[in-house]
Z-matrix of the N, CA and C atoms (Angstrom, degrees):
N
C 1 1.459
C 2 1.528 1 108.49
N 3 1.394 2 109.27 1 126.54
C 4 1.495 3 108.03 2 178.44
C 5 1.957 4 116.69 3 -70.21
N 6 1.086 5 93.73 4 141.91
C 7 1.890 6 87.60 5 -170.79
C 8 1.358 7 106.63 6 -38.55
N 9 1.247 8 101.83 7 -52.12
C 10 1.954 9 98.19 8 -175.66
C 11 1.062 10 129.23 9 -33.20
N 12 1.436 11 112.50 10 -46.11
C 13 0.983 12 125.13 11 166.49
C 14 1.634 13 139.48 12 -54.86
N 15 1.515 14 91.62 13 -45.29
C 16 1.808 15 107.65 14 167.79
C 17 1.734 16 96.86 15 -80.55
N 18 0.971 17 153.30 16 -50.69
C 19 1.553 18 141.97 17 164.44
C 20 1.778 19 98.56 18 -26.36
N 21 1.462 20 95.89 19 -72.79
C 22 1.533 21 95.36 20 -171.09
C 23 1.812 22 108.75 21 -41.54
N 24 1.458 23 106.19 22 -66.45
C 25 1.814 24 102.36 23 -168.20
C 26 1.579 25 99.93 24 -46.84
N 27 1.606 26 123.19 25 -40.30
C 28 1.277 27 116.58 26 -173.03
C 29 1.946 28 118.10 27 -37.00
N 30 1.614 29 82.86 28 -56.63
C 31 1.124 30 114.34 29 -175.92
C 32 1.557 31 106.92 30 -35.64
N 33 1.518 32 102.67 31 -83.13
C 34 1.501 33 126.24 32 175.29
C 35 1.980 34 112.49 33 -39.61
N 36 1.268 35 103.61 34 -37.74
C 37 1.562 36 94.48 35 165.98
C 38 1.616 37 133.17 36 -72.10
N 39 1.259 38 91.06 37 -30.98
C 40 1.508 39 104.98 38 167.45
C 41 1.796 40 122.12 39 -52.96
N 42 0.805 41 88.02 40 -50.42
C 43 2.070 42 125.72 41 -171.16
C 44 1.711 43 97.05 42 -77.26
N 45 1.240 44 116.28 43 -32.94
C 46 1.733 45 108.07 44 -158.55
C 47 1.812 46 109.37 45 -132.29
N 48 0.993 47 120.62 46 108.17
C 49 1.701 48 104.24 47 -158.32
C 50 1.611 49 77.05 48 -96.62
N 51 1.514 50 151.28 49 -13.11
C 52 1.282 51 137.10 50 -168.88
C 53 1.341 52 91.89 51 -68.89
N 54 1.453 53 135.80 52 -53.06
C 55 1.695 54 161.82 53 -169.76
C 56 1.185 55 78.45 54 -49.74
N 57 1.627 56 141.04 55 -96.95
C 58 1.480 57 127.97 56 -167.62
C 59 1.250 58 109.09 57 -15.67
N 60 1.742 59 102.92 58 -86.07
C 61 1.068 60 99.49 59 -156.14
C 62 1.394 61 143.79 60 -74.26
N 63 1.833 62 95.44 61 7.72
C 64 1.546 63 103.46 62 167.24
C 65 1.817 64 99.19 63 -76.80
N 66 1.071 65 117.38 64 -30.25
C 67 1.590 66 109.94 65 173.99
C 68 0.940 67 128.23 66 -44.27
N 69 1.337 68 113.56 67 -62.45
C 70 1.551 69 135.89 68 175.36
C 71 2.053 70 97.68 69 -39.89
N 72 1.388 71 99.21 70 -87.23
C 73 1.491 72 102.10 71 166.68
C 74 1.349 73 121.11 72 -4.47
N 75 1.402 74 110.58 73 -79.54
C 76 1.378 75 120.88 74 -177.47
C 77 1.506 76 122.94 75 -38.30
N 78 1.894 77 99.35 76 -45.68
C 79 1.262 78 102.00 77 -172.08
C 80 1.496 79 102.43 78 -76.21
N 81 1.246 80 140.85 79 -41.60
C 82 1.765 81 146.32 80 -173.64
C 83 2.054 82 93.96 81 -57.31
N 84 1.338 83 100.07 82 -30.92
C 85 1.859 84 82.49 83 -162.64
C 86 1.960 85 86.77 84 -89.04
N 87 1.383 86 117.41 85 -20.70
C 88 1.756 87 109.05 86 -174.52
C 89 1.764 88 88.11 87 -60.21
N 90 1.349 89 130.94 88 -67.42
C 91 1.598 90 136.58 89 -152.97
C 92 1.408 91 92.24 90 -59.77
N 93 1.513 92 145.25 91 -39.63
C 94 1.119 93 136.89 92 -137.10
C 95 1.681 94 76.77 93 -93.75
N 96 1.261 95 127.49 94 -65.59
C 97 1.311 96 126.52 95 169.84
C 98 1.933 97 130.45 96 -17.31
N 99 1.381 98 83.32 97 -61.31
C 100 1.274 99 100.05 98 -178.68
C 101 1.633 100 110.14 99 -45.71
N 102 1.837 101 113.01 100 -47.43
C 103 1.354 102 114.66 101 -161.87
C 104 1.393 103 97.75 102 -74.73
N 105 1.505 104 124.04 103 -13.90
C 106 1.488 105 94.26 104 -167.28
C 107 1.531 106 82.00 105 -117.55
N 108 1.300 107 148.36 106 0.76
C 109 1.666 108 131.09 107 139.81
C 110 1.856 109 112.47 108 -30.24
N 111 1.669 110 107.02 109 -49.36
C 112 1.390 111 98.48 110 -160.74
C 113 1.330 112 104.02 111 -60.93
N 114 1.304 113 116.21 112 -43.09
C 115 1.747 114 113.05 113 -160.69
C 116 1.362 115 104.74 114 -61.31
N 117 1.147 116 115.12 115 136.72
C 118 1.882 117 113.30 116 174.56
C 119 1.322 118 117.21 117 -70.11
N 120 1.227 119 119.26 118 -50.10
C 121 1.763 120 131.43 119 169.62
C 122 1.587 121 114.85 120 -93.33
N 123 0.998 122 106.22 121 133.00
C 124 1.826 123 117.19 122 -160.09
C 125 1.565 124 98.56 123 -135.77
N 126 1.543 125 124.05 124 90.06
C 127 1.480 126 121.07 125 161.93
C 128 1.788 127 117.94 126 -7.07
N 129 1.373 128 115.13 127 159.56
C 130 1.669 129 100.26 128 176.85
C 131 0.940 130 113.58 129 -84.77
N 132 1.582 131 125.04 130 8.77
C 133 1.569 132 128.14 131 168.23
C 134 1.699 133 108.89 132 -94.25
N 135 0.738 134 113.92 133 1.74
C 136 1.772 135 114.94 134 -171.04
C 137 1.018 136 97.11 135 -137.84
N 138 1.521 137 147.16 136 0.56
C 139 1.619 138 134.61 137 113.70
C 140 0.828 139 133.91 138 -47.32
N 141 1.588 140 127.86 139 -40.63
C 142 1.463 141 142.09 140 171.14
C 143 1.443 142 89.95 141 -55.61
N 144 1.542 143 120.01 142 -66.82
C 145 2.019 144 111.23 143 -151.63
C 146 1.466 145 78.30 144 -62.05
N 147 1.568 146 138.58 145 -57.66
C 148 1.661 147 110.99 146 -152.87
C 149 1.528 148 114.79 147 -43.75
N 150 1.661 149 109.99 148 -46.56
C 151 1.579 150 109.42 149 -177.01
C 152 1.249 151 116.73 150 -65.33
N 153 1.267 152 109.75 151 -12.26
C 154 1.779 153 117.97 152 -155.56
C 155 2.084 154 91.96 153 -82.82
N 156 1.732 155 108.05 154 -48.73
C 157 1.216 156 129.96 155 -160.53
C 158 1.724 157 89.95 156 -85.35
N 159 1.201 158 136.10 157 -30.79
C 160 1.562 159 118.23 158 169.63
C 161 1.576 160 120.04 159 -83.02
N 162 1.442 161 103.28 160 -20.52
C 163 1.818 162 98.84 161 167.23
C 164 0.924 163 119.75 162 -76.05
N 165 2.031 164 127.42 163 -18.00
C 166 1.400 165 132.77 164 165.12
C 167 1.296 166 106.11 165 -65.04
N 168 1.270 167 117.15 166 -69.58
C 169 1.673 168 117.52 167 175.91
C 170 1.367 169 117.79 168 -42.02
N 171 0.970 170 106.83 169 -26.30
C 172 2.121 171 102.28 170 -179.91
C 173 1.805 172 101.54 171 -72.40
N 174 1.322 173 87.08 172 -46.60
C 175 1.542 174 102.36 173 -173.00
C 176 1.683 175 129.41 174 -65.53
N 177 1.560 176 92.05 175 -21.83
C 178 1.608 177 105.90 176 171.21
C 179 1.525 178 98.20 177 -92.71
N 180 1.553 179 126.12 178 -31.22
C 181 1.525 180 114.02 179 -176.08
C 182 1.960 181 107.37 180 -51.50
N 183 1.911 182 82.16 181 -52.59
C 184 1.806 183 79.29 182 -166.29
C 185 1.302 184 106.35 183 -53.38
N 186 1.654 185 137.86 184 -55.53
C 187 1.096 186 135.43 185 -151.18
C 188 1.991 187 97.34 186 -60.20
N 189 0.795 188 122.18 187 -63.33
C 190 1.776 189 125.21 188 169.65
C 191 1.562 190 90.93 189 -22.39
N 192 1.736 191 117.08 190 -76.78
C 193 1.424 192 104.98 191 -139.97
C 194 1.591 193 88.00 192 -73.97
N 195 1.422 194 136.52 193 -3.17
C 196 1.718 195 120.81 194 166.02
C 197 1.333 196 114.27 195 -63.38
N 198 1.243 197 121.16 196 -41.41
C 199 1.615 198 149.01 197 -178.59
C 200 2.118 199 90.85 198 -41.20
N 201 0.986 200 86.09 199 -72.29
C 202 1.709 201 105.94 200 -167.71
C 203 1.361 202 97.02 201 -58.34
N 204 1.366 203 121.19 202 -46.79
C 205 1.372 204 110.88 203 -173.30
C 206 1.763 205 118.90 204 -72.57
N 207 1.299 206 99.60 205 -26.56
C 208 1.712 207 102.98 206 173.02
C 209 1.486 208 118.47 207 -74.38
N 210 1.952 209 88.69 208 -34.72
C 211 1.800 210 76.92 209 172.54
C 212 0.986 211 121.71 210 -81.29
N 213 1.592 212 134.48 211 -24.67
C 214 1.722 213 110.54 212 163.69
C 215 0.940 214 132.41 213 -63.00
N 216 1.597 215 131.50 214 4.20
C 217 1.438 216 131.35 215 -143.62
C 218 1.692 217 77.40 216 -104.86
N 219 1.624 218 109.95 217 -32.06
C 220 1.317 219 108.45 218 -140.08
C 221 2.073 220 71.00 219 -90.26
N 222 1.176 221 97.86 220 -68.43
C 223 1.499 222 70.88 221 -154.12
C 224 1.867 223 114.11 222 -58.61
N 225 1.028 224 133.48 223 21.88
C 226 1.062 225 132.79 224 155.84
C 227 1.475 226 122.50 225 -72.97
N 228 1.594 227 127.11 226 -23.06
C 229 1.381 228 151.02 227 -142.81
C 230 1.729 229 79.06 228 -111.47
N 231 1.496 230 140.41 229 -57.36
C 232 1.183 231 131.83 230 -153.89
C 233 1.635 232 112.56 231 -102.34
């Protein structure tokens, strides 16, 4: 990651506690993922949570990368 970039997220975490805490999120549903990635065979109930726990994670990624995208727009505007 180019610094700018980590300045910028710095930035944006400071400024946005939703941005945290979609982070935080993201990272608890990646580990929860991960444990049931390892197992090869997954009951049809612990297939459902894997799909259930990667449509959250997709869904917390976009909302973050909206986060980022409003705040440059904004500080581009001032």
């Amino acid at each position: 990651m180019l610094s700018e970039e980590k300045e910028w997220l710095d930035h944006v975490r400071k400024g946005n506690r939703e941005f945290v805490e979609l982070e935080q999120h993201h990272r608890r549903l990646e580990r929860e993922l991960n444990t049931l990635v390892k197992r090869r065979i997954l009951p049809a109930d612990e297939e459902m949570r894997k799909k259930t726990l990667q449509k959250e994670k997709l869904a917390a990624k976009d909302r973050m990368n909206e986060i980022l995208r409003q705040s440059k727009l904004t500080e581009a505007t001032h």
